[in-house]
MARTORNU-717290 format. One record per residue (C-alpha): residue number from 1; residue in three letters; x, y, z. Coordinates in Angstrom, 2 decimals, always signed. Layout:
<nodes>
NODE num residuo      px      py      pz
NODE NUM     ALA       X       Y       Z
...
</nodes>
This chain:
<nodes>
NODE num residuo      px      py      pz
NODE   1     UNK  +85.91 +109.29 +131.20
NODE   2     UNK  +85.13 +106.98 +128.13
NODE   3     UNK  +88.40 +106.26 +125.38
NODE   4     UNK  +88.26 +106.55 +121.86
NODE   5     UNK  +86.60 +103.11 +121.03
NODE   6     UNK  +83.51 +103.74 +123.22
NODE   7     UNK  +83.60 +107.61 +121.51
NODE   8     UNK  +83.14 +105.85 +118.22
NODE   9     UNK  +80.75 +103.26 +119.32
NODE  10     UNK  +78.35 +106.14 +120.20
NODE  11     UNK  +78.36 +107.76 +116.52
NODE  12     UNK  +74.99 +106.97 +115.17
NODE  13     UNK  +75.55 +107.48 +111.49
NODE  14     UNK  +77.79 +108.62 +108.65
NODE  15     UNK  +77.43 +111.96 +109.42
NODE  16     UNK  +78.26 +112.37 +112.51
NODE  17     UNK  +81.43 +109.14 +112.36
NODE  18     UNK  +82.57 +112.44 +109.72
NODE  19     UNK  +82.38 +114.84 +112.12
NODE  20     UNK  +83.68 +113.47 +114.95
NODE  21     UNK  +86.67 +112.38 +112.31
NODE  22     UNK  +87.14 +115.96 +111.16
NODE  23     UNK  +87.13 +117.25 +115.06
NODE  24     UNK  +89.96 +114.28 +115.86
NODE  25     UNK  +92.43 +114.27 +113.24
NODE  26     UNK  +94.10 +116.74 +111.11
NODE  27     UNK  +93.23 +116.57 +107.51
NODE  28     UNK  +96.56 +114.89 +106.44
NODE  29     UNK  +95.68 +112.25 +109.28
NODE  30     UNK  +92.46 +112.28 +107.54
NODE  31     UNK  +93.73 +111.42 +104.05
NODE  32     UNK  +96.27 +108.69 +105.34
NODE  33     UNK  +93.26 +107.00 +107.24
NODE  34     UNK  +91.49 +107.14 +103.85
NODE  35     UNK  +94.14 +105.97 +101.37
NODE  36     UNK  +95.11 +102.88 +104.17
NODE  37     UNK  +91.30 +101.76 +103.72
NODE  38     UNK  +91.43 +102.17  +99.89
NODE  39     UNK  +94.88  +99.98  +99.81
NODE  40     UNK  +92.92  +97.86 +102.23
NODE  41     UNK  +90.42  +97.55  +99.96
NODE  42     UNK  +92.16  +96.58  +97.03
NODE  43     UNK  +94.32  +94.56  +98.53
NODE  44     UNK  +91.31  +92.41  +99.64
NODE  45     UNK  +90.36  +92.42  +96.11
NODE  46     UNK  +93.54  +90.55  +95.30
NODE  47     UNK  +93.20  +91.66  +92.02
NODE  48     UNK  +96.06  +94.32  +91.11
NODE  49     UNK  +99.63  +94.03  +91.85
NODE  50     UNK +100.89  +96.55  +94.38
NODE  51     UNK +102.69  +98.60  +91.72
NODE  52     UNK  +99.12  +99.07  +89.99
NODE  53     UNK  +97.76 +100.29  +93.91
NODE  54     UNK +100.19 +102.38  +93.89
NODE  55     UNK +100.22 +103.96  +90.64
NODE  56     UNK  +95.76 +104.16  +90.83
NODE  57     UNK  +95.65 +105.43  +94.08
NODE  58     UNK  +99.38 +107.67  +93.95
NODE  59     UNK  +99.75 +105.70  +96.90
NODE  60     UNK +103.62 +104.81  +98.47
NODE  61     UNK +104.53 +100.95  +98.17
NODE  62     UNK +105.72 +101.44 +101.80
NODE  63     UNK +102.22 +102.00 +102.69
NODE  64     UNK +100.41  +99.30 +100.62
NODE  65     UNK +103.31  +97.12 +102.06
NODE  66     UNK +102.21  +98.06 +105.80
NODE  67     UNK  +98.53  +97.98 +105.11
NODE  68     UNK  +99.24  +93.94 +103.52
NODE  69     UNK +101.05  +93.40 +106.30
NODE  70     UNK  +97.97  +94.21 +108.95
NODE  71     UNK  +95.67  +92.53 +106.24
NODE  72     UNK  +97.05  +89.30 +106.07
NODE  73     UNK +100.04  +88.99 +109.18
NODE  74     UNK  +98.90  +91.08 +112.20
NODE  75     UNK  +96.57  +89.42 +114.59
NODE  76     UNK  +94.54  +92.22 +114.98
NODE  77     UNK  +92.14  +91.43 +111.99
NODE  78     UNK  +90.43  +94.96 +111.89
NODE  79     UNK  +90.63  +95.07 +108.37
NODE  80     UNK  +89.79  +91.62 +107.54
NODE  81     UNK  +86.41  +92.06 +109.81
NODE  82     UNK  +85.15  +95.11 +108.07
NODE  83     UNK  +86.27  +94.01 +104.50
NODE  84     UNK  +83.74  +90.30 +105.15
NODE  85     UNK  +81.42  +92.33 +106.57
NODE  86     UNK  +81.10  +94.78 +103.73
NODE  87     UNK  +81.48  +91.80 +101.29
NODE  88     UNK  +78.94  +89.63 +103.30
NODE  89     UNK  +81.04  +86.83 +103.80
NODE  90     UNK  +81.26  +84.50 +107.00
</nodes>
């Protein structure tokens, strides 16, 4: 039986990474995933104060204070990965 991370290493394209998503999580895990990625996003940015996240995305600061936390603290780096790769940087 395969996990989840070689499930999603088989999706072949946007459409089918959305349906998998929409089989897998409710829609309220759905938005969460989605505002935690825009935070992350922003965050990245470093451009806006996390009063100004919260207020454009009507996003808690107890969230945007998690998400910085995994950006910057965590060891993980999941988010930091993504965010160079999307912003081509090495």
């Amino acid at each position: 039986m395969k996990n989840l991370n070689e499930a999603l290493l088989l999706l072949k394209n946007n459409k089918e990474v959305s349906e998998f998503l929409n089989d897998l999580c409710t829609p309220a895990e759905l938005k969460a995933m989605n505002e935690r990625w825009a935070v992350a996003q922003l965050l990245y940015k470093d451009e806006m104060s996390y009063r100004e996240i919260a207020s454009k995305l009507n996003a808690s600061t107890t969230t945007i204070t998690r998400v910085a936390r995994f950006l910057t603290n965590e060891p993980y780096k999941g988010y930091q990965k993504i965010l160079k790769r999307i912003n081509n940087e090495k």
